[in-house]
C-alpha positions as CSV (number, residue, x, y, z in Angstrom):
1,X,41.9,9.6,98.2
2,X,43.8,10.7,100.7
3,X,42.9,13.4,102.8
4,X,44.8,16.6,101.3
5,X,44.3,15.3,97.2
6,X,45.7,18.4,95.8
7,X,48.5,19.1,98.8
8,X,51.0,21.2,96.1
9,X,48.8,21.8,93.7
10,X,48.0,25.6,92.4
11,X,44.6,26.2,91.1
12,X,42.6,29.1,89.0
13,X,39.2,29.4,89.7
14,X,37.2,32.1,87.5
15,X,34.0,33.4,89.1
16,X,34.8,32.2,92.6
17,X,34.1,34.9,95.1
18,X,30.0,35.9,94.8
19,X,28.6,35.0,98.3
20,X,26.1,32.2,96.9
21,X,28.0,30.7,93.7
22,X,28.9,27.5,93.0
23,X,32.5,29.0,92.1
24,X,33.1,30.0,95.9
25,X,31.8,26.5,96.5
26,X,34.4,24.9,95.0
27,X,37.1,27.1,96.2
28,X,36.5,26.1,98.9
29,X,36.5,22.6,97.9
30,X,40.0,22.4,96.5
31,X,41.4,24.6,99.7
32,X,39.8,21.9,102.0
33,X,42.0,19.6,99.8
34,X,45.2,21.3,100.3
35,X,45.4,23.6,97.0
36,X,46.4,27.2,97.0
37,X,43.7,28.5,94.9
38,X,44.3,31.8,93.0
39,X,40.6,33.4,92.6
40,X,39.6,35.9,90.1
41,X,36.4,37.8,89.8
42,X,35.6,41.2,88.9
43,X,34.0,42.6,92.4
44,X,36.7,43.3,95.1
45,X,34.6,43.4,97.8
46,X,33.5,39.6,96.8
47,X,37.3,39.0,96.2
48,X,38.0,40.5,100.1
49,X,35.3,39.0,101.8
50,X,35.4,35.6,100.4
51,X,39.4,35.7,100.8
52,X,39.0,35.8,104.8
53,X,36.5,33.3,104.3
54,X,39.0,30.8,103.2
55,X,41.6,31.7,105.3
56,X,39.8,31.0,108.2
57,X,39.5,27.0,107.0
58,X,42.8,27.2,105.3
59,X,45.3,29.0,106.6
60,X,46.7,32.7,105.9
61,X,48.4,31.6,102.7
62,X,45.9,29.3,101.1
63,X,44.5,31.9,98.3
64,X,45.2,35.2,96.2
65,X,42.9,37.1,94.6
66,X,42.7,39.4,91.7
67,X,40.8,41.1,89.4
68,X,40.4,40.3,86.7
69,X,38.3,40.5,83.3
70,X,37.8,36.7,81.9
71,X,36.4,38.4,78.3
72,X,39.9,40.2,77.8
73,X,42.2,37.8,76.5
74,X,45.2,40.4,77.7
75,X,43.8,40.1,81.1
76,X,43.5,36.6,81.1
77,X,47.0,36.1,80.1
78,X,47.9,38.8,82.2
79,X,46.0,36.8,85.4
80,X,47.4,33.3,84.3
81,X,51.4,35.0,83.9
82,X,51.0,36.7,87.4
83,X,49.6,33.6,88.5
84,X,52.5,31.4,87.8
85,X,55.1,33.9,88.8
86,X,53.6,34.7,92.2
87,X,52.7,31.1,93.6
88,X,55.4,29.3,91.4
89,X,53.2,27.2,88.9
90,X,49.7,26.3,87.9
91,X,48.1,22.5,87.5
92,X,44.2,23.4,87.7
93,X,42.2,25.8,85.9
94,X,38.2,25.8,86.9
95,X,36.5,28.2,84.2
96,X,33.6,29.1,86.4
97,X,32.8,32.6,85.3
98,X,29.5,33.1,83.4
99,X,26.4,35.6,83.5
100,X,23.0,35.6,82.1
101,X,20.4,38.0,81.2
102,X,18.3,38.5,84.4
103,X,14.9,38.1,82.8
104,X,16.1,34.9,81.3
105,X,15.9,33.4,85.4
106,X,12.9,35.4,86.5
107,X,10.3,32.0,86.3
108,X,7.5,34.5,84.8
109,X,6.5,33.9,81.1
110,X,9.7,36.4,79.7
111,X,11.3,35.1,77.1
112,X,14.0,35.8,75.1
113,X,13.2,35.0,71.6
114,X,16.6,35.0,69.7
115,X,15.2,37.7,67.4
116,X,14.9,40.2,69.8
117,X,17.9,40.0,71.6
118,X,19.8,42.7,70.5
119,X,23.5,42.5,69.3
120,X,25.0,43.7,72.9
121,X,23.6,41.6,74.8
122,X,24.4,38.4,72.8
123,X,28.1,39.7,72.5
124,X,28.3,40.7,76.7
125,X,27.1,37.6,77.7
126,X,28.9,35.6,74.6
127,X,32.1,37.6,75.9
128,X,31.7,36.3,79.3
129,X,30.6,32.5,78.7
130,X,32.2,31.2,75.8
131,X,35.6,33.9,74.6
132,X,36.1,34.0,78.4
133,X,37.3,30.1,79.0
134,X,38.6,30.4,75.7
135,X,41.1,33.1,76.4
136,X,42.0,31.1,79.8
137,X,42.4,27.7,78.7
138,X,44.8,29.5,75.7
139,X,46.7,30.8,78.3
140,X,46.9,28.1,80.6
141,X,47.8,24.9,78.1
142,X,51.2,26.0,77.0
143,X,52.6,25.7,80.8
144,X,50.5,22.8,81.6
145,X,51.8,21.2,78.3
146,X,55.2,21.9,78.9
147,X,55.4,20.1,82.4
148,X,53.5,17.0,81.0
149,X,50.3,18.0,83.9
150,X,47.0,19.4,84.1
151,X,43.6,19.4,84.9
152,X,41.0,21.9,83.8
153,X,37.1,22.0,84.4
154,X,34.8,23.6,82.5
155,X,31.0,24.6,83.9
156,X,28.6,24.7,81.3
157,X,24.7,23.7,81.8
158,X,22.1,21.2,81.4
159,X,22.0,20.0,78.0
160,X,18.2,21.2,77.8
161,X,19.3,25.0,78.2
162,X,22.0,24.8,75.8
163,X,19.0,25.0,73.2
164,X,16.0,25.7,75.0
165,X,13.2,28.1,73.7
166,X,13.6,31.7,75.2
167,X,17.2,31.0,76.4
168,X,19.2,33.2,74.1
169,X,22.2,34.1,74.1
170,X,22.8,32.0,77.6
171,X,21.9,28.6,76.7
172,X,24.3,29.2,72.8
173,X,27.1,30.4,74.7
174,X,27.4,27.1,77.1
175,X,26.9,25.1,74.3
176,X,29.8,27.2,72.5
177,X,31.8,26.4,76.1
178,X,31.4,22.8,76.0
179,X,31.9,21.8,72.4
180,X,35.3,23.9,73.0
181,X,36.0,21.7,75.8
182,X,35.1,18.8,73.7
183,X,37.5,19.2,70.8
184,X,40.7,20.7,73.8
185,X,40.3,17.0,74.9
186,X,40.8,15.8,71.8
187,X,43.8,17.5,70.8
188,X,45.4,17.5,74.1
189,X,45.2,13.5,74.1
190,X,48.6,12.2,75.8
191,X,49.9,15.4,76.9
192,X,48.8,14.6,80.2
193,X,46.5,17.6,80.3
194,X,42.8,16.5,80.7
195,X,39.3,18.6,80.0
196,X,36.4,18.0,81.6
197,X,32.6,19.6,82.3
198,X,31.3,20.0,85.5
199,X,27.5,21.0,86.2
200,X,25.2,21.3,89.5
201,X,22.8,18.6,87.3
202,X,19.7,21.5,87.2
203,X,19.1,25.5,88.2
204,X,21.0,26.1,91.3
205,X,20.6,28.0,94.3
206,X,23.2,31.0,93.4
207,X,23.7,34.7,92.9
208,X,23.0,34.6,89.3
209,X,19.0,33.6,89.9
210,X,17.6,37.1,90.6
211,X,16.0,37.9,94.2
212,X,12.6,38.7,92.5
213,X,12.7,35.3,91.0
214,X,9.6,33.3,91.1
215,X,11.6,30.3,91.3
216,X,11.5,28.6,94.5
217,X,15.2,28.4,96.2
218,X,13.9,25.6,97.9
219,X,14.1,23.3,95.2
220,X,17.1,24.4,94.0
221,X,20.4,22.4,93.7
222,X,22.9,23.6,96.9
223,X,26.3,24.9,95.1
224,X,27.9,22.1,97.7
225,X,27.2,19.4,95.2
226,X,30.4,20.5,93.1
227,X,33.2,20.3,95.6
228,X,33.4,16.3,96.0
229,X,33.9,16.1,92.4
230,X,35.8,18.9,91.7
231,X,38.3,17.9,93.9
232,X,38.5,14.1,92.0
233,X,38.4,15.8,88.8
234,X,41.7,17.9,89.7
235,X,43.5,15.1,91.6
236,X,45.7,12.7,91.0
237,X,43.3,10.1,90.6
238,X,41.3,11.2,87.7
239,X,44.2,10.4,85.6
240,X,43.0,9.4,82.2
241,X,39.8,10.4,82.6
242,X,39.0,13.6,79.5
243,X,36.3,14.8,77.4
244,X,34.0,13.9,79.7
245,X,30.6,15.9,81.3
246,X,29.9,15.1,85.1
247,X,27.1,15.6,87.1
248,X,27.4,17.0,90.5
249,X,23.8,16.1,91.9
250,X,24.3,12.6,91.0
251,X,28.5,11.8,92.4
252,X,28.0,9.7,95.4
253,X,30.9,8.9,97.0
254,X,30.0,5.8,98.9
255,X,29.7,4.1,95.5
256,X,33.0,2.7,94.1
257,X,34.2,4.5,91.1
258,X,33.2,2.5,88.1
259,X,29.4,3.3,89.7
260,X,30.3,6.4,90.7
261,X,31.0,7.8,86.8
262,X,28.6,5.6,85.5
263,X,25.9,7.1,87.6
264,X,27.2,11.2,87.3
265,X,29.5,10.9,84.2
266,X,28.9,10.9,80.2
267,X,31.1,12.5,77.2
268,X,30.8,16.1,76.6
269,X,28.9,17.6,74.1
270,X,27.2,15.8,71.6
271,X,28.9,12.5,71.1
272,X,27.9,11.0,67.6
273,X,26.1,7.3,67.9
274,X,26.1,6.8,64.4
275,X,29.4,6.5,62.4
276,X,29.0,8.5,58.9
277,X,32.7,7.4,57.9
278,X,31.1,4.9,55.4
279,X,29.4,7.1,53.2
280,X,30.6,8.3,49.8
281,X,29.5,11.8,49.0
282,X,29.2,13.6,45.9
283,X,33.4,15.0,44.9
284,X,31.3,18.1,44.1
285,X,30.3,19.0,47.6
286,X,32.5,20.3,50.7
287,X,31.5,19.3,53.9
C-alpha cells in the first residue's frame, strides 16, 4: 500500500477516545494513514485529550470530535449529518463503541447467569452494543450508497463469548452486532459498500477490563494489533473483500495477502456448512 492509504478519506470511529482502547488505537491508525477521522465518544475530557493526541502525529486538522450518544438513533443521525456537512463527506465508519457489566471482567468466580440479570442492564448494555451500530450504519449507508463507496468495520468478540456461560447480556449483544453485519453485507452486495468484523483475537488490554481485575494485563492482547488491519480494511485495496470476520492478533504483514486472510480472516457469523435447500418440509409448517 502506499504510504498515506486513506489520504482523502473521512472516517467515524465510535468509542475512540478512552486512554487504553482499542478504538483510540485505531484512530490513530487511520490518521497515520492520512484520514481525517471524526471521533465520537461520550466523555469530553477523553474526546480533548485524545484530540491533542492526534494532532501531535497528524496535524492540526486531522480530527473532530463530538459527543455523542451511539444508543440514540437521533444522535447518531444527528453525528453522521454534522459529520458529512463539516468535513465534506464520509467513506469509513468503525462501530467501536461497546460496554460491559464490570463484574462480567473481574476474573473471580462472578457470573452472570442470564436469569438474574435484570431487565436494565440487558437493555443498557444491548443499547450500547447492538441498537448502537445499528442506528450508525442506518445512518451512514444511504450516503455511502449514493456515491457507489464505503467501508465500515464492525468490532464484535471472540466467538466463545458471544455464548459463553455467565456472559450475559455482553456476549448476546456482539453476537446480535455481528449477525447484523452479516446480513448488511449481503444486501449491500455490488453497491460498492463493504461490511466487515474486526476483533483483537482474545481479552484485550483496555479500559473496559476493570483495575481490580484479577486478570493479568500481561497476557493481554495490546489494542496496537487493530491498526494494520484496519487500515487495509478501509483502503482501497480491500475492494471486494465483505462479510468477512478478521483477526487482528493473527494479520501479519510480511505474509502476502492470500496468507495474510487465510491466516487472520473467516466469514462472519455463523456460516452454514451444510446446505438445507434440498429438503421438503411439511406445507403445514412456517419456517
Amino acid at each position: 500500500m502506499p504510504e498515506k492509504p486513506l489520504a482523502g478519506k473521512i472516517a467515524i470511529v465510535t468509542g475512540a477516545a478512552s486512554p487504553r482502547g482499542l478504538g483510540r488505537s485505531m484512530t490513530e491508525a487511520l490518521v497515520r494513514a492520512g484520514a481525517h477521522v471524526a471521533m465520537m465518544d461520550i466523555n469530553q475530557e477523553w474526546l480533548d485529550e485524545t484530540s491533542n493526541y492526534m494532532q501531535e502525529i497528524g496535524g492540526d486538522n486531522c480530527v473532530t470530535s463530538q459527543v455523542v450518544v451511539v444508543s440514540s438513533f437521533s444522535e447518531a443521525e444527528r453525528s453522521v449529518k454534522q459529520t458529512i456537512e463539516e468535513l465534506g463527506g464520509l467513506h469509513i465508519l468503525v462501530n467501536n463503541a461497546g460496554i460491559a457489566p464490570s463484574n462480567m471482567l473481574l476474573g473471580t468466580q462472578s457470573k452472570n447467569n442470564f436469569w438474574e440479570v435484570s431487565p436494565e442492564e440487558w437493555d443498557r448494555v444491548v443499547s450500547v452494543n447492538s441498537n448502537g451500530p445499528f442506528y450508525m450504519t442506518r445512518s451512514v449507508v444511504p450516503h455511502m450508497i449514493k456515491q457507489k463507496w464505503g467501508r465500515i468495520i464492525g468490532v464484535t468478540t471472540s466467538m466463545n463469548t458471544m455464548y459463553r456461560e455467565g456472559a450475559t447480556p455482553y456476549g448476546p449483544s456482539k453476537a446480535a452486532h455481528e449477525a447484523m453485519i452479516a446480513m448488511a453485507a449481503r444486501e449491500l452486495e455490488g453497491t460498492g459498500v463493504t461490511v466487515n468484523v474486526l476483533v483483537p483475537g482474545g481479552m484485550a488490554n483496555t479500559d473496559l477490563i476493570p483495575d481490580n481485575t484479577t486478570h493479568s494485563r500481561d497476557y493481554m492482547i495490546q489494542p496496537s494489533v487493530m491498526q494494520k488491519p484496519v487500515v487495509w480494511l478501509a483502503s482501497e485495496e480491500s475492494e471486494g473483500i465483505t462479510g468477512k470476520r478478521f483477526i487482528g492478533y493473527y494479520w501479519d504483514d510480511s505474509l502476502p495477502i492470500t496468507e495474510r486472510l487465510e491466516k487472520s480472516s473467516a466469514p462472519a457469523a455463523w456460516p452454514q456448512p451444510v446446505s438445507y435447500t434440498h429438503l421438503t418440509l411439511p406445507t403445514n409448517r412456517e419456517v
